[in-house]
N, C-alpha and C positions, 0 to 999 in steps of 0.2 A: 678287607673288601667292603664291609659296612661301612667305613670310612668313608673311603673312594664315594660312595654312591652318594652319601652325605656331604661330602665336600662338591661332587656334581650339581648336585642338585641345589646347592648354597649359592654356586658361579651363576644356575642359571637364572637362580632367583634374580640377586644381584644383577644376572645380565637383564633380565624383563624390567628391572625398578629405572634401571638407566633408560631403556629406551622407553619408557613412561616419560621421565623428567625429561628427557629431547624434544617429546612429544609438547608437553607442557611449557617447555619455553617458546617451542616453536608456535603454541597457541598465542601466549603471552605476546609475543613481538608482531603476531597477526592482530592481536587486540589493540595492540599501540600504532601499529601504522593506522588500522581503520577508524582509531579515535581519531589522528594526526588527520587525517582526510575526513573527518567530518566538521574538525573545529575550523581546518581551511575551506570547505564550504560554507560554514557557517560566515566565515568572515568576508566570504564571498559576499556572501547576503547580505551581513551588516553594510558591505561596503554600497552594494547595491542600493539599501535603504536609509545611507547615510543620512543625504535631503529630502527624501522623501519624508522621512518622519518629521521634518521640521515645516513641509509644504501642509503637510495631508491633515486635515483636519478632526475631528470628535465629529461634527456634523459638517456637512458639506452643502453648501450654498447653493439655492434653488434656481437653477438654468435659468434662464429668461429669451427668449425669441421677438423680436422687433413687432409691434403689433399696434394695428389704430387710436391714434390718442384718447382718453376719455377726459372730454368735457370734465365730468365729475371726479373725477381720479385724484386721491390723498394723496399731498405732497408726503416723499418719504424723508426721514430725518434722523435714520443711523447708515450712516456709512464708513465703509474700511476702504482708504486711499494708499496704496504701495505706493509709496513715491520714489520712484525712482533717478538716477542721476542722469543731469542734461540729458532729458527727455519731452522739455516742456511742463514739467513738473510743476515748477513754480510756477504758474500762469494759472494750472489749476487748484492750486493750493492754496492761490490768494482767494479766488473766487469762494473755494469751503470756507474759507476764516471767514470772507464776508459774511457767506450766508448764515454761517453759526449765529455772529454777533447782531443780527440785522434779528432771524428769531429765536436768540436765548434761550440754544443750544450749547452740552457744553462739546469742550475739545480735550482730547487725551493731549497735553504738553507739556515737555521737559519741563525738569527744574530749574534748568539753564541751556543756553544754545539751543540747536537745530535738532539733536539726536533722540532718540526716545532711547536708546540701546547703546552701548558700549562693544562694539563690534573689533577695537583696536587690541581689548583684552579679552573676548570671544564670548560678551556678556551677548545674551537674548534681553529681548525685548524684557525689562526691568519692571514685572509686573505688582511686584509688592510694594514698590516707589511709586507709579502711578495709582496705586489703590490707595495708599496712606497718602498722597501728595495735598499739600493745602488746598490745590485746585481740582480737587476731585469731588464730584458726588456724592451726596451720599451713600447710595446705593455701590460706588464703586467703578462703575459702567457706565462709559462715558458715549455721547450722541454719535460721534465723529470721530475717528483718527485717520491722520492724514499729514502726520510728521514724517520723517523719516527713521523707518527702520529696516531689518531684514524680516523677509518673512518667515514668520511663525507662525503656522494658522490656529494651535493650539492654544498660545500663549496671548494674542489678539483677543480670540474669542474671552478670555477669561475677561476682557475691560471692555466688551462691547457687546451689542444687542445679539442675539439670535437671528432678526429677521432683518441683518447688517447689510446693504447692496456690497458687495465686493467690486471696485475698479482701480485698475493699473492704466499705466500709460508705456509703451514702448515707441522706438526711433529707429532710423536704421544705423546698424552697428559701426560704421565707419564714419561719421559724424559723431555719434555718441563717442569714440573712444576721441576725438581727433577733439570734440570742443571740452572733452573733458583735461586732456591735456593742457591749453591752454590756458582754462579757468584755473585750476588750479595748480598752474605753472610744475609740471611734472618732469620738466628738463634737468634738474638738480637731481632727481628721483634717478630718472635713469642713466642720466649722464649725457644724453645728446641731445639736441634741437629736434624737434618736432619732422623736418625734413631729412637728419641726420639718421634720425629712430625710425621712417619707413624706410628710407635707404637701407641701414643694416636688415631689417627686418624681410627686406629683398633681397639679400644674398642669397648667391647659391648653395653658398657653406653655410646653413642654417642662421642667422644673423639673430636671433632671438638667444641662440644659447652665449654670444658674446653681448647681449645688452644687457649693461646692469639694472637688476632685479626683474628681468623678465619675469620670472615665474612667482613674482611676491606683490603684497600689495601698499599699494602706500597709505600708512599711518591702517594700514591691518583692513581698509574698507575699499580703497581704489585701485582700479587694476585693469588688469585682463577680464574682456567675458565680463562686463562691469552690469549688464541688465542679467545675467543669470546668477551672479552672485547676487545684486539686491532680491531677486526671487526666492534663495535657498539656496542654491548650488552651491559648493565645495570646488573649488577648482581644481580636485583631482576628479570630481565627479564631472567635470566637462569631458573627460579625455575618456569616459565608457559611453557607448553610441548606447548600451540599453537602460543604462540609468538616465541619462537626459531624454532621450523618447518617452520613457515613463512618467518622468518631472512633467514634462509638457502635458501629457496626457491630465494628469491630477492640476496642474495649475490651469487649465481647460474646466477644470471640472468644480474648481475652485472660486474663480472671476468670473462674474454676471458677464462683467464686460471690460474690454483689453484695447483701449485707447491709442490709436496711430498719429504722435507727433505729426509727421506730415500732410495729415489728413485733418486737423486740427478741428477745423470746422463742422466740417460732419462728424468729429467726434464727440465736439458736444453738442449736434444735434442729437444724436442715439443719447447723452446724456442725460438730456433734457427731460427727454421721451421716458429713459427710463427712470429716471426720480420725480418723474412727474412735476417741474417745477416749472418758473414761468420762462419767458423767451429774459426778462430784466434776470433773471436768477442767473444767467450761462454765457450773458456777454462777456468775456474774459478780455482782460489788461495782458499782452504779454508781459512776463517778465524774466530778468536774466538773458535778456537778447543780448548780444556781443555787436558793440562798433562795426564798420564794416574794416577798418584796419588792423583788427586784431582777428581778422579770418583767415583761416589757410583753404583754399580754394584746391579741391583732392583731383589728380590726373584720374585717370580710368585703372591706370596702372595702383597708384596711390589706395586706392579704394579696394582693389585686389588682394592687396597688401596686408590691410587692416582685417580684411572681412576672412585671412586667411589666419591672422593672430586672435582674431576672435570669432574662431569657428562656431562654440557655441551658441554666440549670441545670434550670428546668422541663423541659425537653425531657428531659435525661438522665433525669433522676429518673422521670417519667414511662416511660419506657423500660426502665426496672429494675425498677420497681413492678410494670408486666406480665410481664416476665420470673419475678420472685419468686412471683407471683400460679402462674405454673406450674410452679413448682419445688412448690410446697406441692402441686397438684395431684396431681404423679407423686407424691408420697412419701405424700396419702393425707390428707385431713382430718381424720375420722375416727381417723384416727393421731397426725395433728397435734394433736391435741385433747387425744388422751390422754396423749402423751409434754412436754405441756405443763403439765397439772396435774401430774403428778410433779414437773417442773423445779420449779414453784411450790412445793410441798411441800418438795423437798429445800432450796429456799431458805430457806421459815419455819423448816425443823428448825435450820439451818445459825444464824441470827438468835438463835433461841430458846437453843442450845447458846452460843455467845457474847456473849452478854446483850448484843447490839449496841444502839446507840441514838445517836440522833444530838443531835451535839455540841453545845451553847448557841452557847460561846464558841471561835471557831476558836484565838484564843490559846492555849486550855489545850492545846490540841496539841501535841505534839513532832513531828510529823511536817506543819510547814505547808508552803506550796505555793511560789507564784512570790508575792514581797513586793505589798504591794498590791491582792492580787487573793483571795488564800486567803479574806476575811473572805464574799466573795462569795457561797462555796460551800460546803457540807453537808460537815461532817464527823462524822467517827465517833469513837463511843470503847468499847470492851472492856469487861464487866464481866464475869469469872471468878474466883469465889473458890476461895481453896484453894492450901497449899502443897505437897500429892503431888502426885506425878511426874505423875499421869496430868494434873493440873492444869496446872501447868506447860507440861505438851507441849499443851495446847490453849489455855494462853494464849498460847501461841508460834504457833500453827494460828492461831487470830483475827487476832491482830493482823497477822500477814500480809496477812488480807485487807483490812487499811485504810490499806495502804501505799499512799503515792502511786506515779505511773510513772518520777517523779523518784527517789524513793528508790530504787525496786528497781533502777533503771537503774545508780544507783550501785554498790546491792549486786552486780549483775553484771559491774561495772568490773573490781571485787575480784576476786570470781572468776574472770572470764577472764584478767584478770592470772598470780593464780597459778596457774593451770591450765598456761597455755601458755606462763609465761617463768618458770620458777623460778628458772632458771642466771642470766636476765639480772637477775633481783631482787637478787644478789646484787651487782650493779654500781649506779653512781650515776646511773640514770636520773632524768630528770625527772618527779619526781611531782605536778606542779602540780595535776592536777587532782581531785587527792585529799585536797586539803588542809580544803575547808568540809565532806569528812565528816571529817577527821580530829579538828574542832572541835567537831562534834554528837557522835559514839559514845562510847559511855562505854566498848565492847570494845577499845578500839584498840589495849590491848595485845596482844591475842590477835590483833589482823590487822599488826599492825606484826613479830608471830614468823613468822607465815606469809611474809610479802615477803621476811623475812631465809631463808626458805628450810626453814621446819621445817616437813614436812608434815601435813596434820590432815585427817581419816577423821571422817564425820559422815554420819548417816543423816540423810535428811531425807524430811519427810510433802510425798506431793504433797498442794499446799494447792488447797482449794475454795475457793468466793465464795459470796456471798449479797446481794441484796438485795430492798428492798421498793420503791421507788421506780421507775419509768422512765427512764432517761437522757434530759433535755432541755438 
């Protein structure tokens, strides 16, 4: 009988230990789903703040509101230019080169090419190259940037000033995707002609998911949504409505001020205003204008099309366009109107003194573009006659203004070079990337004395611009 009660009382044990450990896995498997649901929240969020962390800055650039000029008001001389593609970019981009090299300032510039970043291999902005670069500062921190990269507000600030004007430029989305196509011939990319790609793109049967590489970008930087990827965007971060509300939000919060291609002139009027520099500082050259036979002229239907394959960038765009719409407000219509016709004026005097005129043949240029692509695009050519001085120094004024961003980019190579490494000019660095101007200049012996270390004192005219055309 003592058995029995003992062998009872053993089952019961036994039965209480089991529904313990039931109890315990069943915690266990509750602890594993609600990790499993907090790590996919979390990646919720990551996802969320994928671009954001690449927008959002350490410190955040101090608002600015339109407001009466001051007579006395310090020209500003660090700024952060987003450049972004066929946007009218290059028009403003010549204008910063100029202004750099006119008051010797310097400029954050590749080693080579156009790029500051390597965005094909998903490089950021390449800020330990630009710190150690021959053409860097001492300090590191450069006047000006206003190449092209993606944004990184983080990564910027590390090579520029703290009290940096922040300005971008946007276009509206169906021109931008539509002239980017055709500059850099994207028809191979996707497989069809420019008419052929809105066509598909207008199917009923979704025509994006049969066009080759809809969803990819060419050479890793051109694409779909092409002014929200230059901003930061992720093009899986276009397709969530509250991570792109939010990018806008911070890149609002971000840029003084957000430049409207189509509005061109009163864009650099507010620009003017806000760098406080002169009416000669902001005349801009366009550049990268396209012939009129290499334009595709977009139906209502065409523009639908586009604005429906790049929904994001409609968004943003739309969102700056009302922002701009109130910037012009504060600073005054009525103002606007009339510091507009000046700018126009000082443009025709500036045309008129330079006997500018555009080019037939881009060959006869000494100053062409990227191989392949220059015949595409409007160029200029100078007519000044006259061998006095005064001639001279304004045929040196013009022609400046019909320098490409390539050229000047180079001509700043030079300069910051000698600026900031005399001692080391004097050692056997590698000057590789000096070498296709050393094949174009007919000076070179005069920059080849400077590298050797002889120093040369030269006044130079802050150069103006001028043009008649639109940036498209």
């Amino acid at each position: 009988m003592a058995r029995w009660k003992e062998s009872k009382a053993s089952r019961k044990k036994d039965g209480g230990g089991g529904s313990t450990s039931v109890m315990l896995r069943l915690l266990v498997l509750l602890c594993v789903v609600s990790s499993m649901a907090l790590v996919l929240q979390l990646n919720l969020t990551n996802q969320h703040n994928l671009m954001l962390r690449n927008i959002k800055g350490a410190e955040e650039p101090r608002a600015w509101a339109a407001q009466p000029a001051d007579p006395f008001c310090r020209p500003r001389r660090h700024l952060v230019f987003l450049k972004t593609h066929k946007c009218g970019s290059s028009t403003l981009q010549s204008l910063f080169l100029r202004y750099a090299a006119a008051n010797n300032l310097s400029v954050a510039v590749p080693y080579s090419g156009v790029y500051l970043d390597a965005a094909a291999t998903g490089q950021s902005l390449r800020v330990k190259e630009l710190k150690e670069s021959p053409f860097a500062p001492p300090s590191g921190k450069y006047h000006l940037l206003v190449h092209h990269t993606r944004l990184n507000v983080r990564a910027m600030q590390q090579i520029t000033y703290n009290d940096s004007v922040w300005v971008t430029i946007l276009r509206e989305p169906a021109a931008v995707f539509e002239s980017m196509f055709h500059y850099y011939r994207l028809h191979k990319f996707y497989g069809a002609t420019f008419d052929h790609l809105v066509w598909k793109l207008g199917a009923r049967d979704g025509g994006k998911f049969f066009l080759k590489n809809a969803e990819t970008r060419y050479q890793g930087r051109l694409g779909r949504n092409q002014m929200s990827f230059d901003l930061g965007l992720d093009d899986l971060d276009t397709h969530m409505e509250s991570v792109l509300r939010d990018a806008i939000k911070i890149l609002d919060d971000t840029f003084h001020l957000v430049l409207i291609a189509e509005r061109m002139d009163e864009s650099l009027v507010l620009l003017r205003h806000l760098m406080c520099w002169s009416e000669d500082d902001t005349v801009a050259m366009a550049r990268n204008v396209r012939k009129d036979q290499y334009r595709s002229y977009l139906s209502e239907q065409a523009v639908a099309t586009l604005e429906h394959f790049n929904a994001a960038d409609v968004k943003l765009y739309a969102f700056f366009k009302e922002k701009f719409d109130k910037h012009v407000e504060a600073f005054g219509r009525g103002r606007m109107e009339r510091e507009v016709v000046a700018l126009r004026a000082k443009r025709d005097k500036v045309w008129k003194q330079c006997g500018l005129r555009e080019s037939r043949s881009s060959s006869s240029s000494k100053h062409r573009q990227t191989p392949g692509k220059d015949h595409h695009v409007i160029e200029y050519q100078v007519h000044v006659n006259g061998s006095s001085s005064s001639a001279r120094k304004l045929r040196k004024y013009c022609q400046e203004l019909i320098e490409s961003g390539t050229d000047l980019t180079q001509m700043l190579r030079w300069k910051q070079y000698t600026r900031y490494h005399q001692r080391a000019a004097r050692s056997s660095l590698d000057l590789s990337w000096s070498q296709t101007l050393k094949k174009k200049t007919k000076r070179k012996p005069r920059r080849v004395a400077a590298l050797a270390g002889r120093r040369t004192h030269r006044k130079e005219r802050r150069p103006a611009a001028g043009h008649r055309r639109p940036q498209t």
